[in-house]
N, C-alpha and C positions, 0 to 999 in steps of 0.2 A: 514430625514433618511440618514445613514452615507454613502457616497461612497464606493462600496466593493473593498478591495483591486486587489483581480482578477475577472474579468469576464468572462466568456467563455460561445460564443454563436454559435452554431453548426459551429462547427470548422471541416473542413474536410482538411486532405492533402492524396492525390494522389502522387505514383510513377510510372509512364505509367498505366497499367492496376491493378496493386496493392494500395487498399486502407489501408493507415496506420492507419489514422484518421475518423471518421466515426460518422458527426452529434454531436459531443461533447457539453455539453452543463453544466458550472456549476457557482456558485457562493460562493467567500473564502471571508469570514470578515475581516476587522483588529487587527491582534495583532493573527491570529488561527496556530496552526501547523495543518498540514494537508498530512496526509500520502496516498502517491498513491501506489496504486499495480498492481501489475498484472505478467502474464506468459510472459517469455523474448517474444521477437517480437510483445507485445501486444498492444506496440504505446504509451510508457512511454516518452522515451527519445524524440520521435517527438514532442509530446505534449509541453515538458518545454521548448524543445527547439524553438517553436513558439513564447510561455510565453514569452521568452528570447529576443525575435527580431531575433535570428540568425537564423530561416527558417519561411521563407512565408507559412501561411496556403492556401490551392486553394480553398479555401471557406470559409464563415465564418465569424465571430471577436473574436478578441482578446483586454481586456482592462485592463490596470495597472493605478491603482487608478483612475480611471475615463478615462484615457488617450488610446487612440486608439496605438495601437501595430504597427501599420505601416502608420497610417500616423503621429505617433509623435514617430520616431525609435531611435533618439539622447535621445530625453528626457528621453523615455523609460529605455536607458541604464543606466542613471544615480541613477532612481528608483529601479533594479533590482541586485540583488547579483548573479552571477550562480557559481555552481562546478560543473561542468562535474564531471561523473565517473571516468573518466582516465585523469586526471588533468597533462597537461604538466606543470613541475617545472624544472628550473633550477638547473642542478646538484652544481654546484660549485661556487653560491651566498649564501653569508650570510643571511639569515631568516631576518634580519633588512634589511640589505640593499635589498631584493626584494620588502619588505614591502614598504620599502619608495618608490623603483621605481613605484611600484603599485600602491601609492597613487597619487604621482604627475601626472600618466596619465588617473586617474579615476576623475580629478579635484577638490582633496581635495585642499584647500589654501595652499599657501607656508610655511606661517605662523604657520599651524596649523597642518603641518603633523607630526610633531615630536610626539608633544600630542594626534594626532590618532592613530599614530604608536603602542604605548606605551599602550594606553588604550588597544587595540583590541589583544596585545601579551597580557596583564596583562587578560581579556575576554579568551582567548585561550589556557592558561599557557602556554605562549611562554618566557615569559621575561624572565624568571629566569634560565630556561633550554634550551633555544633553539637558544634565540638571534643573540650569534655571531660563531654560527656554520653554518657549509656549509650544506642544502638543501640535498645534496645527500649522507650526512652521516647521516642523520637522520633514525630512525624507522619508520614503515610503520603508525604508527600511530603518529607520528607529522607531517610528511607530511601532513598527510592529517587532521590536525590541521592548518597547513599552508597553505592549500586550501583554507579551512573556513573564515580564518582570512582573507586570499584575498579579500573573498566573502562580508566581511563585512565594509570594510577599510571604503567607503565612506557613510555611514550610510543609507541603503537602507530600502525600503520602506520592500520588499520582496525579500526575499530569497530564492534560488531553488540549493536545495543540490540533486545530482543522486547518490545512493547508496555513502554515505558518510562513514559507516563502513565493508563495504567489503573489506576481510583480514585481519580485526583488533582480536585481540584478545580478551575475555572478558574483560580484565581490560581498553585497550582502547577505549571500546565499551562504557563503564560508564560514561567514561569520554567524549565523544562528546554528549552521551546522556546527562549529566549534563550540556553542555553546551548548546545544545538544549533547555534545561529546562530553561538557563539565559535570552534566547531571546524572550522568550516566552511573547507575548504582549507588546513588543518592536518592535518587526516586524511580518511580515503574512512569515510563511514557509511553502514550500512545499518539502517533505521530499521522495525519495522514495526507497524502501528496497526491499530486498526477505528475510528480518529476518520478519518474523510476530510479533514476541514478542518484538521487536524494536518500532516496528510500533505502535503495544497495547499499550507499557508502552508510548510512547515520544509526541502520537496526539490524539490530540482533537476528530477528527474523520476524517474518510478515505473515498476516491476515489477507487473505483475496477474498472478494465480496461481488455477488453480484446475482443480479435480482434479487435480494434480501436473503443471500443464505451464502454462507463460508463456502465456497468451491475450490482454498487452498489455502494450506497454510506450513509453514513452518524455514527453513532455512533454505537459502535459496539452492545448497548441493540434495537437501532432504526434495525440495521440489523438482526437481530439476528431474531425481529415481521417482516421482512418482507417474511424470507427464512421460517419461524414457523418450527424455529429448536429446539427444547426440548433439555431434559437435558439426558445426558446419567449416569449411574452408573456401579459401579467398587466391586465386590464381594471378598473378599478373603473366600473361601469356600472348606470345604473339604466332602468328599462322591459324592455319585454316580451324575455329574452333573446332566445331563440329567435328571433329575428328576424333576428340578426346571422350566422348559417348563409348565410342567404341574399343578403345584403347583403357578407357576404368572400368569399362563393363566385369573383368575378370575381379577387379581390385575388392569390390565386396558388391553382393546382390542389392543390398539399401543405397548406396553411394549412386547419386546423379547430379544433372546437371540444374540449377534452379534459374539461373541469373546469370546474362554477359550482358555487361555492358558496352558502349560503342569504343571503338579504340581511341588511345590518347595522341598526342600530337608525334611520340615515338613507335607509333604503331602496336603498341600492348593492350589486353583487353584487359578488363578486370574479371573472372569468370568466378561464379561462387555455388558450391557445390554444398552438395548435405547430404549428412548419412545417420541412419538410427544407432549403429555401434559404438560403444564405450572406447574400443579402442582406436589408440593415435592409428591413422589409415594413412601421415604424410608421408612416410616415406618409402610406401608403397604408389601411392600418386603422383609422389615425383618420379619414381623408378619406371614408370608405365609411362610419363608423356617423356622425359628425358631419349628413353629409346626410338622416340619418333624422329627422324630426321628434319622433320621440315616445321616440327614448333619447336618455339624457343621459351623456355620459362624463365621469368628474370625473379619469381621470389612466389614461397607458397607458406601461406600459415592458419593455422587452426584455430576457431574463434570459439570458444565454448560458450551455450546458452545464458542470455544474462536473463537482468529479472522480466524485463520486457516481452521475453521469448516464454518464459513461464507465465506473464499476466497474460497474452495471448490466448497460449494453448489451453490455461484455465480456465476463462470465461469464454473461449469459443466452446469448448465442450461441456460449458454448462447449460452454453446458448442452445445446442444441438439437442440434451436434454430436456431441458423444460419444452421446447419447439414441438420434442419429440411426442412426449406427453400431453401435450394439448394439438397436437393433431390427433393421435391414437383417442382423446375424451371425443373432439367433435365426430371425429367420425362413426362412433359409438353413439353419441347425441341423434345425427344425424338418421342410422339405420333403422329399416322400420323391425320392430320389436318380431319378433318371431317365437311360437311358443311351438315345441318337437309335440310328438303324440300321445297322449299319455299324460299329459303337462297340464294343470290349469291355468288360469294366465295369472293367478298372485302368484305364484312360482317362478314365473317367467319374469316378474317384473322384479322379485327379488334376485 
């Protein structure tokens, strides 16, 4: 069996009384992207940066290709690519020449850096456009093409990009996502965004995080049976809405109405319904308003859960959880101690 490129085995980190990290626990393949998410403060950035060597976890393992996170911290560095979010770059170096300084101190050969150099701009579309410009005349999006290319200089095992396209525009957005695409089973990445649709189109499958502990993970049809989130539909419909309450009521017991919104300049509404059933229900919904005489449907389609709908429903029902659990502790806190008859009170307090 292959060695997974990451391990993570209930990883905690503590800051005095606040827990960042909390029991973490996962395993990345070779060669996967792998997109983590979660609500800012939710112990993203602690996480990689454990991954990374540069913060101790206070509990836990962490393991890069087989290799222990802090008792092999040198070797680790060599194995790992990182970009911070906010990636310090030198204003006023030329895009090659940081490249090379970057390689000769990530231990690429003397030999051989010219030809890494070169590869990893030709990899990043730096050569042709970026080369022998200064760093801080660049757009926001080669920079941070120049990050990447940092990250990759010495040819790492993994790679751990933090929010790699924030700020960028769409067109730059395509473009590190295409180059995402080049590394794809070349290296294990771990990728992480607040674009969701980043996140769908670019990996394999996803990490949810929130409060410091994995609340979901794995492909977004695997997530999708675990939350048993159905499919919702989208009506454009004209006449009296409220009517259709009553007329889907038979169509399935989950099926209602969530959403109309106001009619368009052709008098249609937009009406958006949702149901917990796996099965297609449209042409059952159309067969049930069509027989109405007095609406008119002009188009009806089925919108299956994306990832959005699963980051959702996974961190609201974590949120519910934990919420749940620290109301249940204060209240317990709060009650005064009762000992039954028969009881002494070190019983009681145990």
């Amino acid at each position: 069996m292959d060695t997974p490129s990451i391990e993570a085995i209930n990883l905690t980190r503590q800051y005095g009384r606040l827990t960042a990290l909390s029991d973490v626990s996962f395993v990345i393949r070779k060669g996967e992207v792998i997109g983590l998410l979660g609500p800012n403060g939710a112990g993203k950035s602690t996480l990689m940066r454990i991954l990374s060597g540069l913060l101790p976890a206070t509990s836990g393992s962490a393991f890069i290709a087989g290799l222990s996170v802090t008792r092999f911290p040198d070797e680790i560095k060599t194995r790992i690519g990182y970009m911070p979010e906010n990636n310090p770059l030198p204003e006023a170096v030329l895009v090659q020449e940081y490249l090379h300084f970057r390689a000769s101190i990530k231990g690429v050969p003397r030999k051989e850096i010219r030809h890494r150099v070169d590869e990893i701009m030709d990899l990043c579309d730096l050569r042709n456009k970026a080369a022998r410009r200064q760093i801080g005349k660049l757009s926001k999006g080669f920079r941070q093409r120049v990050g990447i290319a940092d990250a990759l200089l010495a040819q790492p095992e993994v790679v751990i990009m933090d929010e790699p396209t924030i700020g960028l525009d769409p067109h730059q957005i395509r473009a590190v996502r295409n180059l995402i695409d080049r590394m794809r089973g070349r290296m294990t990445v771990i990728l992480s965004s607040h674009i969701l649709h980043e996140i769908d189109t670019c990996c394999d499958r996803s990490l949810i995080i929130n409060r410091g502990r994995i609340v979901a993970s794995g492909t977004l049809s695997q997530m999708r049976k675990r939350y048993s989130l159905g499919a919702s539909y989208h009506l454009k419909l004209k006449g009296e809405v409220r009517q259709i309450d009553t007329l889907l009521a038979p169509v399935h017991a989950s099926l209602k109405r969530v959403g109309t919104d106001p009619a368009d300049e052709d008098g249609y509404h937009l009406v958006k319904l949702s149901a917990d059933s796996p099965d297609d229900l449209g042409h059952a919904i159309i067969s049930a308003i069509v027989s109405h005489p007095s609406l008119m449907l002009k188009e009806c389609y089925r919108k299956e859960p994306d990832l959005e709908d699963v980051f959702l429903a996974a961190t609201k029902r974590s949120w519910e959880e934990t919420s749940g659990a620290q109301h249940a502790e204060d209240s317990l806190a709060s009650s005064p101690a009762t000992c039954p008859a028969g009881r002494d009170s070190e019983q009681a307090d145990v």
